[in-house]
N, C-alpha and C positions, 0 to 999 in steps of 0.2 A: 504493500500500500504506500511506504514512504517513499520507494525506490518510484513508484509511476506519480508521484506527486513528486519528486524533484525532476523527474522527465517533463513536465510539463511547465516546472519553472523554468530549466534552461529551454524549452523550445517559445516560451512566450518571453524570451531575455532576447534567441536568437532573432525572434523575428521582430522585437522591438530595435534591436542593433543594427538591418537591415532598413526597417523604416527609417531610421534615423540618419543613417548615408543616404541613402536616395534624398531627404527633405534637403538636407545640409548643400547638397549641390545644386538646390532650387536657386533660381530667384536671389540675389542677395542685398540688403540692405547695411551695411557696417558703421558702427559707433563710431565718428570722427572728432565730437566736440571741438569742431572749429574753432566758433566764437566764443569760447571758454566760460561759456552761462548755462551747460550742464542740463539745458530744457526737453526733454524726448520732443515738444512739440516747436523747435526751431527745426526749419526745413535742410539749411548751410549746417548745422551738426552731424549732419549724414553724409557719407561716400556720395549718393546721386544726390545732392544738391535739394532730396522730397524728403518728404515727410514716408514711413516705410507702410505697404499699404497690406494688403490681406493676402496676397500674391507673395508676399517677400519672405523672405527665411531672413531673420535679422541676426547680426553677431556681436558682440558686445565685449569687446576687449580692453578696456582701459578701466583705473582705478577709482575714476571719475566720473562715475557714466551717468546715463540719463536719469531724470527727474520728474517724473509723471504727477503732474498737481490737478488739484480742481478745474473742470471744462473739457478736460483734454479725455478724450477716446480715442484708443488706440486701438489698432483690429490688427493684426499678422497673423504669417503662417504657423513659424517657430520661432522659437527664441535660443540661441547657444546663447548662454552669461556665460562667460570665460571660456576660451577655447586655445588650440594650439597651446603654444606655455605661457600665454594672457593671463589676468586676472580681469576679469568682468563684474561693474557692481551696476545695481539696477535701483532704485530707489519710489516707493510709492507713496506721495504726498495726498492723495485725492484721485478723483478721473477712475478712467476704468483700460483694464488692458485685455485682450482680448487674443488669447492665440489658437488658431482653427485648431492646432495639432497639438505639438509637446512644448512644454518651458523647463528647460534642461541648467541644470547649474554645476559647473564642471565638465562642460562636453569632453574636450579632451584629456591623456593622460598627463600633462603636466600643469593643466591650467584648474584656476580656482572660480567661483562664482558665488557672488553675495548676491541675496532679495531681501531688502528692506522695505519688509511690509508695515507703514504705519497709517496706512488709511487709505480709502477706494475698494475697488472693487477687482480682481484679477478672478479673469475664466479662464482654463486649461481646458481643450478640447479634448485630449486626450490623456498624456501622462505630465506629472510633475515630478522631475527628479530633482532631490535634494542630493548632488554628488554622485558623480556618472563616470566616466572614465579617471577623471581629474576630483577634485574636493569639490563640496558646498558647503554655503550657511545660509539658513532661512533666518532672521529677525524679525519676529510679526509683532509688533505692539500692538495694532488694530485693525480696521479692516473686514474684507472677508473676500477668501479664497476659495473659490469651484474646482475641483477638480471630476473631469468626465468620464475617466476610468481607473486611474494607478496614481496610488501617491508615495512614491518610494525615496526613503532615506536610505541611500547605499553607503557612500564615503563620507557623510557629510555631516555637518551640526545642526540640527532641531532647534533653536531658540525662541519658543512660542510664549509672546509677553502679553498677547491680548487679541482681539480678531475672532473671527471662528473661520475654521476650514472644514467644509464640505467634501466629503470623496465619494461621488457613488458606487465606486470599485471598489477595490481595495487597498490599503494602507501597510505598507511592508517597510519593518523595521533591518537596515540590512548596515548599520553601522551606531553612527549615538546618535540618540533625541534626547534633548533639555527641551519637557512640557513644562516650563516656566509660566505659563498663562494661557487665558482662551481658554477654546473647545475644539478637539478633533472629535468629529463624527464621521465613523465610516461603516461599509458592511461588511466587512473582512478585516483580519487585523494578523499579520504572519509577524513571528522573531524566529531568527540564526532557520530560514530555509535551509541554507546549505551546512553541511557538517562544517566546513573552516569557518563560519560565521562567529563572532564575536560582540555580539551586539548587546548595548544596553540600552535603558531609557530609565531617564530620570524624571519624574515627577512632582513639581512644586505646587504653583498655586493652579495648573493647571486641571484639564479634565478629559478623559478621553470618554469616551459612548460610542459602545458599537449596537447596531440595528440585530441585534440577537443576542441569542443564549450564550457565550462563550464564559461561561466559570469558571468552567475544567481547564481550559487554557491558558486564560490568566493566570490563577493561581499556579498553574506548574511552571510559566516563566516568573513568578514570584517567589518562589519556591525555592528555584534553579538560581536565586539573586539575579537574574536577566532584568528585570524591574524594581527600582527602589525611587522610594520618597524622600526627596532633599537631603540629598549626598548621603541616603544611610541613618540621618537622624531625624526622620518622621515615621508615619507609618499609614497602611495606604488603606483604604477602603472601597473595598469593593460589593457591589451587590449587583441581582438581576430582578427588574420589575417593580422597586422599591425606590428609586430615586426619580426612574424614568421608565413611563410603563412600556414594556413587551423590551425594554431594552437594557445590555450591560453596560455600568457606570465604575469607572474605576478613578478615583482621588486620590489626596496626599493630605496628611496633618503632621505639621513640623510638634516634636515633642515638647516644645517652649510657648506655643500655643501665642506665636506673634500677634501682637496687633500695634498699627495698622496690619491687616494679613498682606502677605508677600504681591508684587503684583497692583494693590489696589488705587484704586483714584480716592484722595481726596481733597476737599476743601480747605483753604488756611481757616483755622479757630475752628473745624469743625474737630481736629484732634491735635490735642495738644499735650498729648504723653506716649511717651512708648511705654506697653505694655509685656510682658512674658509672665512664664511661671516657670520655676528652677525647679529641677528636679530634685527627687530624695537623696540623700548623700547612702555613700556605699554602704557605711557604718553606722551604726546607732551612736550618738552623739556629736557624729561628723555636723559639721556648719557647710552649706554651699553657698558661695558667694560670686559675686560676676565682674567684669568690668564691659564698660560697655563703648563701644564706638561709635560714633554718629554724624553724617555731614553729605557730601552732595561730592566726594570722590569716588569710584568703583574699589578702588584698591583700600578696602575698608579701616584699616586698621592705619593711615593715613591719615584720616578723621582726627577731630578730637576724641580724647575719649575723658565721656561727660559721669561715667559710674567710673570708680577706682577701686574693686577688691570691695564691693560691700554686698549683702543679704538682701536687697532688695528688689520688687517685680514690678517698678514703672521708674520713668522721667521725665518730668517737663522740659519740653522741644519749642523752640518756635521755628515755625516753618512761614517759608518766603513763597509767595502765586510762581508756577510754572517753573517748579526744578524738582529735579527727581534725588532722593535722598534713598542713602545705600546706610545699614547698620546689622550690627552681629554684636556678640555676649563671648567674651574668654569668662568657663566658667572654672569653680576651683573648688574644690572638696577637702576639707582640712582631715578627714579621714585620709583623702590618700597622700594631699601633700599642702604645705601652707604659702608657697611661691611659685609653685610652678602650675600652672593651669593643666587639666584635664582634657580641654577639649577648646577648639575656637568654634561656636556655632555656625549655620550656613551664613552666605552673605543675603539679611531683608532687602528688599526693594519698593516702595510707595512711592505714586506721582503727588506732586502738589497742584491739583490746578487754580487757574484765574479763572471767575466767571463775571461775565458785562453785570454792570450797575442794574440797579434795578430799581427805575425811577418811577415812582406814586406822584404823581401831581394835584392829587386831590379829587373828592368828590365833585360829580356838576353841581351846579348853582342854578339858582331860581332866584330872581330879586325886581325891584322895581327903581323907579329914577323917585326922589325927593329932592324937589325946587330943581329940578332940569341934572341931575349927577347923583351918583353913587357908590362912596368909597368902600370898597371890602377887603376883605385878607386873603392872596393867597395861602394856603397851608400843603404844602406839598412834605416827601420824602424819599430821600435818595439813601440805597442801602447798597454799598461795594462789597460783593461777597468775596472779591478777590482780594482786600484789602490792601493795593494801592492806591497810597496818597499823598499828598491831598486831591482830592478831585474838584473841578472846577464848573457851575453852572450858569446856564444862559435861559430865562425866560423870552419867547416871543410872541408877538400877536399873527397869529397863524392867517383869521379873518375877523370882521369886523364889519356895523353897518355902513360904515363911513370912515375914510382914511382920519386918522389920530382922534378917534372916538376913544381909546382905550391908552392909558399912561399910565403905566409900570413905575412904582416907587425907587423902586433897587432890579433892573433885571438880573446882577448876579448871585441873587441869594433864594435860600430854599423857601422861606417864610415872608412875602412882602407884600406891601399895599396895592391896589389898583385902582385906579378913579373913570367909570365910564360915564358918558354924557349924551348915550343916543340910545332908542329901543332897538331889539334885536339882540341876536344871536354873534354870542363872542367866542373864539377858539383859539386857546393860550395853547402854547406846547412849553415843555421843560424838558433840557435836553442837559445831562450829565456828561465827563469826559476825564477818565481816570487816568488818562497819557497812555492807556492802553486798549479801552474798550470806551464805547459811547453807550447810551443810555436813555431812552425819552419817551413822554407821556404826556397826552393832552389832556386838558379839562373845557370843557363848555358850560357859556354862566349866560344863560337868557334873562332879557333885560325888559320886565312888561311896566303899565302903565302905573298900577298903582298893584296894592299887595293882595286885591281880592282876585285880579284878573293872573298874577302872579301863582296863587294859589288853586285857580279852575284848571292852572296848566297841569298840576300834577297827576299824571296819573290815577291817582288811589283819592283824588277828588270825589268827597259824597256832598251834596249844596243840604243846608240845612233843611228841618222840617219848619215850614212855614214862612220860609225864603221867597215869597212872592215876585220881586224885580230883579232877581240874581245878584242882590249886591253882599253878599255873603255876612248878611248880618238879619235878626231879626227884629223891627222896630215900630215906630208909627209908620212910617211908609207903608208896609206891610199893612199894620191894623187897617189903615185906611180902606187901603183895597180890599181887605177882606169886607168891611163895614160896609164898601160900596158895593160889593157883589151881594148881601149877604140874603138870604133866603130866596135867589132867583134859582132857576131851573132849567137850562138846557138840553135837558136829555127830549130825545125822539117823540112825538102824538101820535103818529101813526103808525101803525100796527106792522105794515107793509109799507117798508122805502125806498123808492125808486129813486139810484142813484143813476144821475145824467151825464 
């Protein structure tokens, strides 16, 4: 059974090796970055002088290479990132890329290829190799990637930080994966096909979900150490029909139970401690204590480090909108030793993002003119969840019955006065600017004649009982008309009324 199930891997390797010379000598489009602005969508950045189209086999050899951003739709045949002894890098800002056939990372044997997936949309018509003749690296921080039949790591690195990939094939582990973040979804999932395979995969904040039963599988490359959670010191979870129904889910829980967790987005002030929990010490009476590293280097222990050697499970951080912060725990067990650390934890990962202001201008308004004018209070409110500042604002008059009917106290302030002097309908906007993001909100403030016709406008207007001339009061005006109508009778005489 094993022996005709490796027959059919080398015959679906052969005839993929066979597809892939034929494509390669198609059509070809080649990475030039002329003009040294690194845009896939400049036409002078290409060998022919075009943009490369659906017809073209594209090649990608330099360290430099394109930059696919928001607008931009790209369609081709294939894609070599690195070939010959190249090193090919590809990068996804936004836009969508589209390749009929394969997107190969490492075509040949000496050359390398990086995809930097951090946003858009990438379809694979048919295979996605991560490392083919030559090495790859996938970096996904975001995104999301189609793949329409094979999504194979051979020689290459897995670094999945966020995104989700889709494979309607199957997914074959045929060298390392770091599931660092996201989702891989597929319906097959193969480790070490071949007896000389070697493969591992590591699992962080990642998840993988495959469209069926595979328990028995998983667990025995778990089993076999082929799969661990965070270098060894987490531990994984696996279930069928219980996370995700008709389907297997397999996790990771780091055993210091991080938080922020490895991976995640958040807000400045929405977390402002780093969290763990130390494990048991080996001995009874042992103390375990930690020292802790924290800052925005990768090479962690570079950082300052803000714990020095004490028993403690959090710290006050502040964090800065839009930088990514790396931290880890030297922990130390006085059971086994009083200077020398046990163990350095995995390296954490958390983004900080900036998010646009979020400007309240106030409720509308309803009011009326007294002796021809009407001063009120703007009351607005500006909240920068990204917390750069100072931020700076501008009220304006958007419209108006009449040019300079409406005069702004202070236009750059949140809270100020206005003076109108015409009826009709007014439309302020306020508009926030953190030097990073903008921000803005209008209010409309209708301007009636006096406060009872101000008052018929609202909606949830009910006019008094015994309101006779609609002036929203009830008085002698009223009595009067009542007294002068008062025991007449208008209803119908006749029995039968022909209406003319």
């Amino acid at each position: 059974m094993f022996s005709m199930f490796r027959k059919m891997i080398c015959l679906v390797s052969f005839v993929l090796v066979l597809s892939l010379v034929g494509d390669i000598q198609a059509a070809t489009a080649i990475w030039t970055d002329t003009t040294g602005g690194h845009l896939w969508s400049t036409p002078e950045n290409w060998s022919k002088d075009r943009l490369p189209i659906l017809a073209d086999a594209v090649k990608i050899g330099l360290s430099l290479g394109p930059i696919i951003v928001n607008g931009v739709a790209a369609e081709v045949q294939n894609i070599a990132l690195g070939y010959e002894n190249f090193t090919g890098e590809l990068t996804m800002n936004g836009g969508t890329l589209t390749t009929r056939r394969w997107l190969m990372l490492g075509y040949d044997e000496e050359s390398r290829g990086t995809l930097n997936m951090n946003n858009g949309v990438i379809t694979v018509g048919s295979d996605l190799s991560v490392g083919s003749e030559g090495s790859g690296v996938l970096n996904m921080t975001g995104g999301t990637i189609v793949v329409g039949n094979i999504l194979w790591a051979m020689n290459g690195v897995f670094n999945m930080f966020g995104g989700t990939i889709t494979a309607e094939g199957t997914f074959s582990v045929g060298d390392q994966v770091n599931l660092d973040g996201g989702v891989i979804t597929t319906t097959n999932f193969w480790m070490r096909a071949n007896d000389d395979a070697a493969s591992k995969m590591d699992i962080k904040a990642g998840t993988l979900i495959i469209n069926s039963d595979q328990l028995r599988g998983l667990q025995r490359y778990i089993d076999n150490g082929w799969i661990i959670a965070y270098d060894g010191q987490g531990t994984l979870k696996l279930d069928y029909d219980i996370t995700n129904e008709h389907k297997t889910t397999l996790k990771a829980v780091h055993m210091l139970n991080p938080n922020p967790i490895y991976g995640s987005n958040v807000l400045p002030g929405s977390v402002n401690q780093l969290q763990w929990t130390l494990p048991e010490p080996s001995q009874l009476g042992g103390i375990v204590t930690c020292d802790v590293y924290f800052g925005t280097n990768p090479n962690v222990e570079e950082n300052p480090k803000i714990v020095d050697c004490q028993a403690v499970e959090s710290v006050s951080v502040a964090l800065a909108s839009n930088m990514i912060y790396y931290w880890a725990l030297n922990l130390y067990d006085s059971s086994i030793s009083t200077t020398e650390p046990y163990m350095l934890s995995s390296i954490f990962r958390f983004n900080v993002l900036s998010q646009p202001l979020i400007v309240d201008a106030g409720a509308d308004v309803v009011t009326w003119l007294a002796d021809g004018l009407r001063t009120g209070n703007l009351d607005a409110t500006v909240t920068d969840n990204g917390f750069v500042s100072p931020y700076t604002m501008q009220w304006t008059v958007i419209s108006e019955p009449n040019d300079f009917d409406a005069v702004i106290a202070n236009p750059s302030v949140e809270d100020t006065s206005i003076i109108l002097t015409a009826l009709g309908e007014y439309v302020l906007q306020l508009e926030a600017f953190d030097g990073e993001y903008t921000g803005s909100d209008t209010v409309t403030i209708n301007v009636y004649n006096d406060s009872c016709e101000a008052a018929q406008s609202l909606p949830d207007y009910i006019p008094l009982v015994g309101d006779l001339n609609g002036d929203c009061r009830v008085d002698d005006i009223d009595l009067a008309l009542l007294e002068e109508n008062w025991l007449k009778d208008n209803s119908l005489i006749e029995e039968w009324f022909a209406i003319d």
